[in-house]
Every structure is written in C-alpha cells, then in structure tokens.
VOPAGU-2260 file (C-alpha; in pm, 1 decimal, decimal comma):
REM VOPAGU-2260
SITE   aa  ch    i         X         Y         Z
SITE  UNK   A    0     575,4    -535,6    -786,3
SITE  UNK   A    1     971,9    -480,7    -745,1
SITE  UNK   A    2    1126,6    -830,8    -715,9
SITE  UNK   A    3    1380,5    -809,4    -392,2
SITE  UNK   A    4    1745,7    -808,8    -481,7
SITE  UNK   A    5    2095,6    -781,9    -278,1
SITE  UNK   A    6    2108,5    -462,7    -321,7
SITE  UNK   A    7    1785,2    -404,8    -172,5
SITE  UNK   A    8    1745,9    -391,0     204,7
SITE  UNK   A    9    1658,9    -737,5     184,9
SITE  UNK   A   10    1964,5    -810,0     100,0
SITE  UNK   A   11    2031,5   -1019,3     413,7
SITE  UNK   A   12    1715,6   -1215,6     394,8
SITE  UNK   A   13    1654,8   -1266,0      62,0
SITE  UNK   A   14    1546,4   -1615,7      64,6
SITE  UNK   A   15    1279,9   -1538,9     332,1
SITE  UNK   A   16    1152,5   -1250,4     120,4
SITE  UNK   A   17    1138,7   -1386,2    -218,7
SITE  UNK   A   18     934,4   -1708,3     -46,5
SITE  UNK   A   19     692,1   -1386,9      48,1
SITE  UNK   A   20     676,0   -1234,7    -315,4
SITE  UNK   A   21     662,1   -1621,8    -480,6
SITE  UNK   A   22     339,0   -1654,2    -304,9
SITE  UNK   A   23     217,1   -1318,3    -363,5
SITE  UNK   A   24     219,8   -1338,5    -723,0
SITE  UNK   A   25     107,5   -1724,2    -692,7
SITE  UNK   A   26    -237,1   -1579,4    -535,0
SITE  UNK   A   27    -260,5   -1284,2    -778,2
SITE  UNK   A   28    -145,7   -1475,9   -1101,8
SITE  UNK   A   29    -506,1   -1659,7   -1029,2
SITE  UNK   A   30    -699,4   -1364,5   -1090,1
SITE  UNK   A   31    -513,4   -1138,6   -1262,9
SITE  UNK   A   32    -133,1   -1047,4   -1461,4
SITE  UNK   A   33     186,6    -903,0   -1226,2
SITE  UNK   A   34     419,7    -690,9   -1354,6
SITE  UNK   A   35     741,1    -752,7   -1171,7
SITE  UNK   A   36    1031,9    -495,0   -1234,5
SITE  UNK   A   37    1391,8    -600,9   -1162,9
SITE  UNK   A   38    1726,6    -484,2   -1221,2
SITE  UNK   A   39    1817,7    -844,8   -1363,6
SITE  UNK   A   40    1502,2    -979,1   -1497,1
SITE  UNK   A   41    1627,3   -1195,3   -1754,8
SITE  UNK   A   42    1705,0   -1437,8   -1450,8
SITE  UNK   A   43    1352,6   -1440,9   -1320,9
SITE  UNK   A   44    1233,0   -1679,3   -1544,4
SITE  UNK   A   45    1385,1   -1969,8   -1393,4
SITE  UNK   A   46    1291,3   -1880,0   -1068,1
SITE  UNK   A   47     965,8   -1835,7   -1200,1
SITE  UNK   A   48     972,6   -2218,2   -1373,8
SITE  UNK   A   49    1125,8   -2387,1   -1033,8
SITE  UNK   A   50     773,3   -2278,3    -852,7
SITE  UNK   A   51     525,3   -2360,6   -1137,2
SITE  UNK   A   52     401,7   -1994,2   -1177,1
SITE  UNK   A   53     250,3   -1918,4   -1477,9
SITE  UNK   A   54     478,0   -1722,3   -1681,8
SITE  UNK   A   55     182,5   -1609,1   -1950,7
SITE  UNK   A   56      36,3   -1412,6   -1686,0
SITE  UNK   A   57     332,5   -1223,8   -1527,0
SITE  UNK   A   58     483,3    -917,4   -1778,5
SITE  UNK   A   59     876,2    -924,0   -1656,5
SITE  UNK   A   60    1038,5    -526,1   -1683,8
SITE  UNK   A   61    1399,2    -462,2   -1658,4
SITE  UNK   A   62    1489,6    -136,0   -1442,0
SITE  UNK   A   63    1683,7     -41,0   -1150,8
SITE  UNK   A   64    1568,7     -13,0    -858,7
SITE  UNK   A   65    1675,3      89,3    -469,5
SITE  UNK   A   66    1381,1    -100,7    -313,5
SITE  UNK   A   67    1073,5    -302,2    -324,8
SITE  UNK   A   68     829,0     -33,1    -199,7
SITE  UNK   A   69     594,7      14,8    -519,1
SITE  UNK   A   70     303,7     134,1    -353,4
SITE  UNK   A   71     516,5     437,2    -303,4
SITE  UNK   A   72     675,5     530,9    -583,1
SITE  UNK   A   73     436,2     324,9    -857,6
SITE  UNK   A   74     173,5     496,9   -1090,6
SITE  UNK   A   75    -155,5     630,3    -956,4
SITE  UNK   A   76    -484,1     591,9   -1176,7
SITE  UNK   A   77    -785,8     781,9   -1234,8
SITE  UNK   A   78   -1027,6     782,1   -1506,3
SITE  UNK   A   79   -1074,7    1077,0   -1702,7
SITE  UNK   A   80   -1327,0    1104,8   -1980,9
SITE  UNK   A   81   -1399,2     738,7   -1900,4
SITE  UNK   A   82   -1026,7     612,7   -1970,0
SITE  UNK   A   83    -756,7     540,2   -1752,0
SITE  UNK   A   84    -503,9     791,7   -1681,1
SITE  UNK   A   85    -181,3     779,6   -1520,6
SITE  UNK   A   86     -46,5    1013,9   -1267,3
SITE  UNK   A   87     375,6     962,2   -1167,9
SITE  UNK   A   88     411,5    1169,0    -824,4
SITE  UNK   A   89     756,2    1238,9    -748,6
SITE  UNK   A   90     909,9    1054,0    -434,2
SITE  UNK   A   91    1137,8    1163,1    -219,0
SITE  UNK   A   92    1221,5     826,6      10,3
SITE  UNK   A   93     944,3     908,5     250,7
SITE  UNK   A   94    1069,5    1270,2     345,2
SITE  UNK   A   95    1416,8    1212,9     265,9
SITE  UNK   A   96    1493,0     953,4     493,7
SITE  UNK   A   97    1621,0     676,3     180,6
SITE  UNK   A   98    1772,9     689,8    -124,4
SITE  UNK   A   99    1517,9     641,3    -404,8
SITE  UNK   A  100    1713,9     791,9    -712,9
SITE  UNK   A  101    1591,0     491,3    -937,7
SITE  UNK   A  102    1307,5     411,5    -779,0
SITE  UNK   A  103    1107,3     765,5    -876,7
SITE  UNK   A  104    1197,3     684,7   -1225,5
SITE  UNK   A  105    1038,1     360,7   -1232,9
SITE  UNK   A  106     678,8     474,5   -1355,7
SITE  UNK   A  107     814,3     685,7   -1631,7
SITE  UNK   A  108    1094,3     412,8   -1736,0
SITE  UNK   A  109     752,6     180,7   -1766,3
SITE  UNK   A  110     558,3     402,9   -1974,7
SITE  UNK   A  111     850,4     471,0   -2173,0
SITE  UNK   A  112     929,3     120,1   -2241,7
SITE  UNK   A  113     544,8      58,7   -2348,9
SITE  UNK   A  114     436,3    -160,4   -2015,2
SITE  UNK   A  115     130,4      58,6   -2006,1
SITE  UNK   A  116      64,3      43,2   -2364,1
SITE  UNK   A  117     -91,4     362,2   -2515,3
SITE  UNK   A  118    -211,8     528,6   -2188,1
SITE  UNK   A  119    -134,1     859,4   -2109,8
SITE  UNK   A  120     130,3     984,4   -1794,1
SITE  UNK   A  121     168,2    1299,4   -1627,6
SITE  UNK   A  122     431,3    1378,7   -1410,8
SITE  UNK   A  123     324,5    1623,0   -1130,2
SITE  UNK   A  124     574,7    1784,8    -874,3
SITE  UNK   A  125     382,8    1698,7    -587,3
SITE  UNK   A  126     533,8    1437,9    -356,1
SITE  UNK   A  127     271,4    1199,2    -286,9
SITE  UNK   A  128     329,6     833,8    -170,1
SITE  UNK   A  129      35,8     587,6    -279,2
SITE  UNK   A  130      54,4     433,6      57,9
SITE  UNK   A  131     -33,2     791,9     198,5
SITE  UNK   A  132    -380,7     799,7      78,6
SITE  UNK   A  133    -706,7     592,7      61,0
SITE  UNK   A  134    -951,9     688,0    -151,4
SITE  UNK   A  135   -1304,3     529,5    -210,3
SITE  UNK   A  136   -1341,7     616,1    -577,6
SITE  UNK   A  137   -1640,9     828,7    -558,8
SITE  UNK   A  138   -1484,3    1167,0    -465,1
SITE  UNK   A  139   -1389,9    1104,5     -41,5
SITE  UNK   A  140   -1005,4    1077,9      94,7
SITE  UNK   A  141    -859,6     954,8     360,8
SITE  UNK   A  142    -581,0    1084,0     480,9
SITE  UNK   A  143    -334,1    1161,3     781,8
SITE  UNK   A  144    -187,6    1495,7     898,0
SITE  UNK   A  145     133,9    1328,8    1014,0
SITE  UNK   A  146     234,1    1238,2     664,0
SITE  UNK   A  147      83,8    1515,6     419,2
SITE  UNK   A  148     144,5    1754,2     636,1
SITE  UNK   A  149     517,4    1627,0     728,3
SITE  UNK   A  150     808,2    1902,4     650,9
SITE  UNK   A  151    1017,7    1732,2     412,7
SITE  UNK   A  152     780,0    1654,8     190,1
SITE  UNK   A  153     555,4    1910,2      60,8
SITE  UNK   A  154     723,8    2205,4     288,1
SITE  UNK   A  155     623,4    2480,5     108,8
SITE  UNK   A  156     268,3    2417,4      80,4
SITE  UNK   A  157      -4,4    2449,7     412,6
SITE  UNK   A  158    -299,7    2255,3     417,3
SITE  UNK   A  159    -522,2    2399,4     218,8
SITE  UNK   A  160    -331,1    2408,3    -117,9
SITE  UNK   A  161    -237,0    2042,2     -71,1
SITE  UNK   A  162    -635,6    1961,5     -31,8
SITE  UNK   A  163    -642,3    2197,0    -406,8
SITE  UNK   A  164    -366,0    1988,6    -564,5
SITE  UNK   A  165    -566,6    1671,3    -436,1
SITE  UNK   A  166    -854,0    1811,6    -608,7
SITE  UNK   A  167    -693,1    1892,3    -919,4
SITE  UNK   A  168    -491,0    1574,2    -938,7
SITE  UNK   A  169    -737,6    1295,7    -843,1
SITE  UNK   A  170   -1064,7    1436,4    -817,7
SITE  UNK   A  171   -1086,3    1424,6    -447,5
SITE  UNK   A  172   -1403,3    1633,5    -302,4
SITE  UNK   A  173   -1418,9    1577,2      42,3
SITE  UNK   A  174   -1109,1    1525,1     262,2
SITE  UNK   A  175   -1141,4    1309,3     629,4
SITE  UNK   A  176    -763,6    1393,1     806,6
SITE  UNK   A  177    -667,2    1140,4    1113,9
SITE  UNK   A  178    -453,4    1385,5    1343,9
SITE  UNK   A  179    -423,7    1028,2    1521,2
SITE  UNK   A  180    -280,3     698,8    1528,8
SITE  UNK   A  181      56,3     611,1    1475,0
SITE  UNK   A  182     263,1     238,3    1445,9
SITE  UNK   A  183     601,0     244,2    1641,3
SITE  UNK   A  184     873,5      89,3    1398,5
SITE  UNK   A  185     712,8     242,2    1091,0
SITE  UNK   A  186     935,9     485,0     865,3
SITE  UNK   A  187     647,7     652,5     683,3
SITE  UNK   A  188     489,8     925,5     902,7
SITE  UNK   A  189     171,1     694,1     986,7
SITE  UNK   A  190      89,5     575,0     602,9
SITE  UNK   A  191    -280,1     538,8     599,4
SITE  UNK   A  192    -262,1     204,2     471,4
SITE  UNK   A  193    -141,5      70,9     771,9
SITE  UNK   A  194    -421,2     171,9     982,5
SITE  UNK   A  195    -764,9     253,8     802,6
SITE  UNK   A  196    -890,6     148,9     510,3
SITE  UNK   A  197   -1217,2     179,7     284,5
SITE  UNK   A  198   -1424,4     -96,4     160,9
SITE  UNK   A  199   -1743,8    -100,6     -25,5
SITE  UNK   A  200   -2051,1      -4,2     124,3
SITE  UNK   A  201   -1895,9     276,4     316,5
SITE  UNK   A  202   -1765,0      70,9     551,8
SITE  UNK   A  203   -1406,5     141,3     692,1
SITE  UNK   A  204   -1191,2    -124,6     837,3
SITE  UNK   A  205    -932,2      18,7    1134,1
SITE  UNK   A  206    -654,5     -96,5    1348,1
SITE  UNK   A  207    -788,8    -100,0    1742,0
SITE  UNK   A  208    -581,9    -159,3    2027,4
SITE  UNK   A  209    -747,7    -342,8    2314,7
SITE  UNK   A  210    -470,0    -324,6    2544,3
SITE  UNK   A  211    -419,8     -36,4    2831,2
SITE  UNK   A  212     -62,2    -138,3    2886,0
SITE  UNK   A  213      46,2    -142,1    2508,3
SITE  UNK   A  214     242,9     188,9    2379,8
SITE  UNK   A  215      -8,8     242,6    2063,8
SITE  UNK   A  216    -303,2     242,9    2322,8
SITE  UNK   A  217    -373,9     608,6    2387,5
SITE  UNK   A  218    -302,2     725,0    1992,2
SITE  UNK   A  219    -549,1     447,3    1848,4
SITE  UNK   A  220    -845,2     514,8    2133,9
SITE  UNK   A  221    -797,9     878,8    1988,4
SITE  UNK   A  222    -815,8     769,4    1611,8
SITE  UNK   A  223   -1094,2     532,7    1681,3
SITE  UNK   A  224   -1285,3     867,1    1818,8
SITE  UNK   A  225   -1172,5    1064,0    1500,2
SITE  UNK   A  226   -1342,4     786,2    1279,7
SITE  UNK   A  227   -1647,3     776,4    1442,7
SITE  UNK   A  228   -1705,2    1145,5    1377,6
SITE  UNK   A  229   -1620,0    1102,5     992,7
SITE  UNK   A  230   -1955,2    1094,2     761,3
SITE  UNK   A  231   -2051,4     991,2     433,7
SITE  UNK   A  232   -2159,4    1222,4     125,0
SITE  UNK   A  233   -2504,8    1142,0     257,6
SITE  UNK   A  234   -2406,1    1262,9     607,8
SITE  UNK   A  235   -2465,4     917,7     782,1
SITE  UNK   A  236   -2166,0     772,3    1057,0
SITE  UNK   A  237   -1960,6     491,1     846,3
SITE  UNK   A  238   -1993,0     131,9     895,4
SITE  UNK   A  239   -1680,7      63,2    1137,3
SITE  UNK   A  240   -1494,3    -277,7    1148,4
SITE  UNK   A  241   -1231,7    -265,9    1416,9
SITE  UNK   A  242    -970,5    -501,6    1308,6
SITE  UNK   A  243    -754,0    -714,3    1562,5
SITE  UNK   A  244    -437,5    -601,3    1734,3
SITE  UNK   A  245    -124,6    -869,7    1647,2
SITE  UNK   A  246     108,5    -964,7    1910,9
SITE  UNK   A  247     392,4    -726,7    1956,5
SITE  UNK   A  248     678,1    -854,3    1731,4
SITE  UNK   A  249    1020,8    -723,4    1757,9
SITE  UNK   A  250    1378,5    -721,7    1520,0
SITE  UNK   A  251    1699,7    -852,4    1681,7
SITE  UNK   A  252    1785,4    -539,1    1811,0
SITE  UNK   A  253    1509,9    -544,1    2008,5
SITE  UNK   A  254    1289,8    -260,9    1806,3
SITE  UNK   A  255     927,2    -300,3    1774,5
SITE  UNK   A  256     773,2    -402,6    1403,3
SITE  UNK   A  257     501,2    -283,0    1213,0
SITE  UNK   A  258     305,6    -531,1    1178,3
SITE  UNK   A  259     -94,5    -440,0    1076,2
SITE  UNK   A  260    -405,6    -608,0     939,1
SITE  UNK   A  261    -509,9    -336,5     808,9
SITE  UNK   A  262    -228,6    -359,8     497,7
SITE  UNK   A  263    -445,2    -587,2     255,9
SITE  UNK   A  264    -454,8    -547,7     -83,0
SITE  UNK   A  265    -811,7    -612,1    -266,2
SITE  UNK   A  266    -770,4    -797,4    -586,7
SITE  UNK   A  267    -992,7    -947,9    -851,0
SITE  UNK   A  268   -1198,4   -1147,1    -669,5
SITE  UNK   A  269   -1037,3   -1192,9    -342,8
SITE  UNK   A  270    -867,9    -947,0     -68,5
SITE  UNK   A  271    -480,2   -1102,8       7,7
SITE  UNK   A  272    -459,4   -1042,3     401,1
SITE  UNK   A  273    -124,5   -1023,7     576,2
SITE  UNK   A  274    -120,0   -1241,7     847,3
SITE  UNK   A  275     200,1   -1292,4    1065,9
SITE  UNK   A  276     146,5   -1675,3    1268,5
SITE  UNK   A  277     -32,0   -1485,1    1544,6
SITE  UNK   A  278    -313,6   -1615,9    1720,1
SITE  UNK   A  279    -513,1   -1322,8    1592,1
SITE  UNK   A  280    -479,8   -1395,8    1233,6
SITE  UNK   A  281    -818,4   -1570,2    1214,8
SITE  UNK   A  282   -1003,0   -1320,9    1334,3
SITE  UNK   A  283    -802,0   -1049,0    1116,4
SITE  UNK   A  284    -941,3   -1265,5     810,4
SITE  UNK   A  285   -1291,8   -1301,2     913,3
SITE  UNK   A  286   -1337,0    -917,9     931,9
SITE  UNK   A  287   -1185,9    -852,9     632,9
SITE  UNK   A  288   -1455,9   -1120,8     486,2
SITE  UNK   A  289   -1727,1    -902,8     640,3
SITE  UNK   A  290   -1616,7    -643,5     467,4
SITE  UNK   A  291   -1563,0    -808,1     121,3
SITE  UNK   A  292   -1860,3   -1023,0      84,0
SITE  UNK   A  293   -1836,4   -1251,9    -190,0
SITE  UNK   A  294   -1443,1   -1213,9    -225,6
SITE  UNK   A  295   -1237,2   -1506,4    -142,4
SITE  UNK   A  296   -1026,2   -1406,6     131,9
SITE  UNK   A  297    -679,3   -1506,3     134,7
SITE  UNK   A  298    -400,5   -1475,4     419,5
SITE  UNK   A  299     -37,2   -1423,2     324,9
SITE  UNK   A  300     289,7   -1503,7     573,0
SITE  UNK   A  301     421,1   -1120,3     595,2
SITE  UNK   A  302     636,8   -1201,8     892,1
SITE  UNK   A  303     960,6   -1161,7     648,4
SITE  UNK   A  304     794,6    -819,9     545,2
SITE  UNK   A  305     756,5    -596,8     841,9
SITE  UNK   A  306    1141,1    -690,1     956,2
SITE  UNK   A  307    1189,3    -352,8     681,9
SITE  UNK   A  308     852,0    -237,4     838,2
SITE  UNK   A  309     618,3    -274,7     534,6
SITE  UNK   A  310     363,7    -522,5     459,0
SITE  UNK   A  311     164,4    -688,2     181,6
SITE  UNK   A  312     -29,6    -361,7      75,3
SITE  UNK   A  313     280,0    -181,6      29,7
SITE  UNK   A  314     512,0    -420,8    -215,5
SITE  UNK   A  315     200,3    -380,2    -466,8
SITE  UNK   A  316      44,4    -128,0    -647,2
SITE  UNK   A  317    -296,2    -245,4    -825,6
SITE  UNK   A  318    -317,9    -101,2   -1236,4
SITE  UNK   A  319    -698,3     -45,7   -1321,1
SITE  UNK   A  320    -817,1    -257,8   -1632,4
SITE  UNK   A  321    -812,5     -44,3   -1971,8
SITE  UNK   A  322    -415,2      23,0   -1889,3
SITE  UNK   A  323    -210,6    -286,2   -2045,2
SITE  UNK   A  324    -211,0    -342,9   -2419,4
C-alpha cells in the first residue's frame, strides 16, 4: 500500500483517507504483514503507535510517490518453476491521463532496496495496470476491451499480440473480453476490478443494475449477457453471483462516483469488502460470503475512497507467500 500524503490527490482530505488506510491495514495486520511505501516514512511510526497497530507486522519503505493507486503500478506475481516471480509492467497514469513519474518506479525502487528479498524482477514494456485484469490462477483471464484495447496504452499492438504477450508474461491460456459495462466517474477505461471478479469454484461475482431509469442500466444488462456466455476449461456456464447496485453517490460538483462491490480484496482468511453506509451494504457482504465460504468477511468504510474514484481493491496489491525474506 502507498500511505496518502499532501501531495497526493488526497491532499484535501487527508484525515478522512488515512482513517480509511488505518483500518485497512488494522484488518490485514490480523492475517498477514503490509508493506506501506511513503515519501516520509520515518514519520509513520507514530501514527502507527497512536492507533495500536502492530508495528512487527507492517515493513515501512521510503519512496516517492504521485499517488496511492498500487494495484496499478505495484508488482505482479506468478510462479515459475514453483517459485515466485515478479513481473514490473510499465504504467503510464491510466493512458496518460496522470502523472505517475515516481510511481512506475516504485516496484523496481522495492526490489532494489531488498523489500522482496532474493526474488527475481523483470521489467517488461508492456503497459499493463493490475487493476485491468483478473485472473483465476489456473490459466483463464478476464479482461475488458475498453481498457486493453484503449489507444494510449498499448497503441501499437491489435488484439491478438496483446493476448501473445499475456501468454508469454503470465501464463494466461484462455482469454474471456467484456466489450460491456462501464462505471460513470471512473478514470480507468472500465478496470475489471470494479465490475467482475473470480472466486473459487468458478464462480464469478458481477456488478448488476436493477434499475431501468439508472444511466449504467443498458451497459450492465449487456455485460450480464456477455458473462453468461463465458465457460469454464471444462466447457460448463460459471457460477454467477450478481452483486448489489449502491445508491448513486455524487462529489460536490455534482459528478457521479464510482462506487462498486465488486472492488474487494481477498486476504488470508477473510475477503475486506468496501461498503459505503448504503442500505445495500448487507447484502453486498452476504454474497461475497457465498462466494468465500469459510473466509471471514469483513466490510470497510470506502466512502472517502471513491471521492478520487477508486476503492479498497485498488489501494492494495496482494504479494504471494515465498516473496519476503
């Protein structure tokens, strides 16, 4: 994770956000260790201290950043010859639209500076945002034309030879591509993370819209359709769990936000759901439970999150075990 700072653009709301990433690495800190990269971490500590979080499990990195996004621009992992192995995509600030100088150098700067002890990194040319791409670990990816495919990211390459890198790069063997669904306010092309996600037993979890009047109708009725074409290795329709449509939130300009149940992040253990105070959070969890039996299942306030149109998913980037010393 990339603790917020002023020159981040929470800069306004910083005490909102950093009550969003205290709790966030209060949850995870119970299951697992955070790495949390900041320009000034040597004053994280006392923060840290002031909110009783345990400071043995949290591995503190000092690097510049531009923002918080570290699903984006953080490492991906495979296994390769039964180890882990580290791939650093390049990112471009989602098809040029930020700066994210210091940002794309954060996975290196970690490696360098021995965060991932002795495991290997490759650098590949490809720009590829983690956010962009669900995978189910045995070979299937899902994916959406909006954002592969999008012209300032990987202009030079059509369709096919992106699939070929994907292949080459993580393994992937069969490709499912959403030409549908979309979330008005969002600045990533239609990440996949904020609208369908695997979980085990080939079972995907998706964003549904049950309301005619709503904008997003029309787009998610289509990408429902889309899903329930998509089949498994064994050629059998995936287990679909339609998850709940939030109340319509907006900024103070009046702009619609982000904000999806679809952005959890599965942990050791437990699944950390965003929730926003909307009457639909219950329900939100209790699918998510279906779909993670025997995890606990624990909601997060995002609210503060999708005012810069992310969520919980997309702060946090998971690192396989086998990768810190």
């Amino acid at each position: 994770m990339a603790w917020p700072h002023a020159d981040t653009d929470w800069g306004s709301s910083l005490n909102r956000v950093e009550s969003v990433y205290l709790e966030l690495v209060r949850q995870i800190t119970r299951f697992e260790k955070v790495i949390l990269v900041a320009p000034q971490a040597a004053d994280l500590p006392a923060t840290l201290s002031r909110h009783h979080l345990p400071q043995d499990r949290i591995i503190l990195a000092q690097l510049e950043t531009n923002d918080t996004w570290t699903r984006d621009f953080g490492p991906l992992t495979v296994i390769a010859d039964g180890r882990p192995r580290l791939l650093d995509f390049a990112f471009n600030g989602w098809g040029l639209k930020f700066a994210c100088n210091h940002d794309n150098q954060v996975t290196r700067l970690l490696h360098r500076d021995g965060v991932f002890g002795a495991t290997s990194l490759e650098t590949v040319g490809l720009i590829l945002e983690g956010g962009s791409i669900e995978s189910d670990g045995k070979g299937s990816l899902l994916t959406t034309s909006r954002c592969l495919l999008e012209a300032n990211r990987n202009p030079q390459l059509p369709k096919a030879s992106i699939e070929g890198q994907l292949r080459e790069w993580l393994g992937a063997e069969r490709f499912l591509w959403l030409d549908e669904g979309y979330l008005a306010g969002d600045d990533t092309d239609s990440h996949i993370d904020t609208l369908a996600r695997f979980a085990p037993e080939n079972t995907i979890l998706y964003l549904r819209c049950d309301h005619p009047e709503d904008e997003h109708y029309a787009a998610l009725l289509a990408m429902e359709k889309e899903l329930q074409g998509f089949r498994t290795k064994q050629g059998e329709p995936y287990r679909l769990l339609p998850l709940p449509w939030p109340n319509a939130r907006y900024d103070d300009q009046g702009r619609r936000l982000p904000a999806t149940y679809a952005n959890f992040l599965a942990i050791n253990g437990a699944v950390l759901v965003p929730v926003y105070a909307d009457p639909h959070d219950s329900a939100a969890l209790e699918v998510v439970g279906k779909a993670f039996s025997g995890r606990e299942v624990i909601p997060v306030n995002c609210r503060p999150l999708i005012e810069q149109h992310g969520s919980l998913h997309c702060i946090t980037m998971q690192i396989p075990e086998g990768v810190l010393p």
